[in-house]
N, C-alpha and C positions, 0 to 999 in steps of 0.2 A: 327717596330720602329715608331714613334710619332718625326715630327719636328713642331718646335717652334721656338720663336726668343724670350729670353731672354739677356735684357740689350745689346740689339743690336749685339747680337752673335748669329745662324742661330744652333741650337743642335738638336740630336738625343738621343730619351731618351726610355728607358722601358719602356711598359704599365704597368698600376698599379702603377708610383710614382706619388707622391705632389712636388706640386710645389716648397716646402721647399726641399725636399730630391734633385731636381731638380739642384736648386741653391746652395747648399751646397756641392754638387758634384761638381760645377763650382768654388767652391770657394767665391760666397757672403757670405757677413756677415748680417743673418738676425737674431735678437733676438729675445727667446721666454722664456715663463715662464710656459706655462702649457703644455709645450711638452718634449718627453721622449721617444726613440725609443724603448723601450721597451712595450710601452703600447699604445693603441689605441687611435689615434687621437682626438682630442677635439675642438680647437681652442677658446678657452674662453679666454684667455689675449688680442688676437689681437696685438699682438706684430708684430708676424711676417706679419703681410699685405705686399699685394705688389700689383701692380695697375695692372692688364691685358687691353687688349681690345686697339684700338686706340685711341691716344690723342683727347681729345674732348668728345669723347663713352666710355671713360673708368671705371671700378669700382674699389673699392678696395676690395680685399679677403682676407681670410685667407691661408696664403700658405701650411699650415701644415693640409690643410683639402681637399685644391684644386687640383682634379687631375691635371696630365700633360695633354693635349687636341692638339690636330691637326693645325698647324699652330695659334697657341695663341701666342701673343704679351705678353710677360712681362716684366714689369720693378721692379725694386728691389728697386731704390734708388732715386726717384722721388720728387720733393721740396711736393707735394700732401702727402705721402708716410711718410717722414721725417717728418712733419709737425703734421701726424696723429700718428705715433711713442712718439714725444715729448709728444703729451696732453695727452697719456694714459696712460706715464711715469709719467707725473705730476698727473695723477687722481691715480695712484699708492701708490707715495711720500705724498700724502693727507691721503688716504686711511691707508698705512703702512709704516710712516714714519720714523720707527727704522728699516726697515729693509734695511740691509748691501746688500743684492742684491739688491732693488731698487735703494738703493743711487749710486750702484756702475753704474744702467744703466743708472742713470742721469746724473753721473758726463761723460760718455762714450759719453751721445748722447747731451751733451750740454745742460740739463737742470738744471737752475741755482736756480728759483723759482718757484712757486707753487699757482695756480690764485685759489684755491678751498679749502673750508674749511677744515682744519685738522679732522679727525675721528678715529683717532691711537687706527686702528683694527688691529688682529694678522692674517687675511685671506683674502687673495684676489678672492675667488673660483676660483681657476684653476680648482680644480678638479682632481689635480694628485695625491691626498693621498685617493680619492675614487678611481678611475683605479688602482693604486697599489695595494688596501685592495681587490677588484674585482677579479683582472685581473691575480695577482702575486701572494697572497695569498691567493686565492681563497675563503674568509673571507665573503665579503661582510657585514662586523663589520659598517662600517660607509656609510653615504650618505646623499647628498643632502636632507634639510627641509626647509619646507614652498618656499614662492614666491617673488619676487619683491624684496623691502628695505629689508625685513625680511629675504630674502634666506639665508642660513645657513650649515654647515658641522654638523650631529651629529649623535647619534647614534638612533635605531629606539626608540622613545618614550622618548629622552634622559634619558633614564634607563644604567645602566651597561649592556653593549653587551654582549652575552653569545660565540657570534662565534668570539672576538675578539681574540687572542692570545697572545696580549703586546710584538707582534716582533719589534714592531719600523718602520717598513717598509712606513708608514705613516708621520711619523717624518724625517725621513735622506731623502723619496723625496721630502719633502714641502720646496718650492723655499723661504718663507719668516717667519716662523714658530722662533720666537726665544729663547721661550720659550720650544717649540713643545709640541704641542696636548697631553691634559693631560685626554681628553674624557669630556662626561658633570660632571658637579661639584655637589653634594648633597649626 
């Protein structure tokens, strides 16, 4: 067993969990967009952060990536914590401002406006319509293209995929899709 002290409660936990599986067994409430117990970890929204280490030494991680460790300090709901929640709610709300689960996590964690340009894209990369096509369907129909500003979901050579199967499985897990994925267009 592994003890820790999580949000000032002193736990014993299983090797092999995250810190998310961790606190969610305690009962936090941490949100996340691009996680899915069904498929292999990611942490690309950064949702679920939560601050380890001591006050002063502390960092924030991803908890849906971070194992459980030996006497690690976490906290879940930190003004730091809270603070880095909102602005990647509101770089969210910028980013995909039609979508119904964004809005619903800003009206949730109190964010009211939006300090950054609109871009009303339909994608945030999470990444879970690739793990799904990967992992579930064993398809490997879509994936990450190109880098940086450009990075992108498509298919290879945005041609029609041949290992696609049009299960939808890509569509019903995409957290902000509202249209859902219609592949590349031409």
């Amino acid at each position: 067993m592994i003890n820790l002290t999580m949000d000032g409660l002193k736990i014993n936990v299983e090797p092999g969990a995250t810190l998310l599986d961790v606190a969610r067994f305690y009962g936090a409430n941490i949100p996340t967009l691009c996680y899915d117990e069904a498929l292999s970890p990611y942490g690309a929204c950064r949702l679920c952060l939560v601050e380890i280490g001591e006050p002063g030494k502390s960092r924030l991680v991803s908890s849906c990536t971070y194992p459980a460790r030996e006497k690690l300090n976490v906290r879940t709901n930190t003004v730091r914590v809270m603070q880095t929640r909102k602005m990647i709610i509101e770089l969210y709300l910028a980013t995909c401002p039609s979508s119904k689960t964004i809005q619903d996590l800003a009206s949730k964690y109190g964010v009211t406006g939006v300090r950054f340009s609109p871009k009303n894209e339909e994608c945030i990369l999470c990444g879970l319509c690739v793990r799904m096509c990967e992992e579930q369907m064993q398809a490997k129909a879509i994936g990450f293209v190109d880098r940086g500003v450009n990075r992108r979901i498509s298919t290879a050579f945005d041609r029609k995929s041949e290992q696609c199967r049009l299960c939808g499985a890509c569509m019903y897990i995409c957290p902000v899709c509202q249209v859902r994925c219609q592949g590349p267009s031409g």
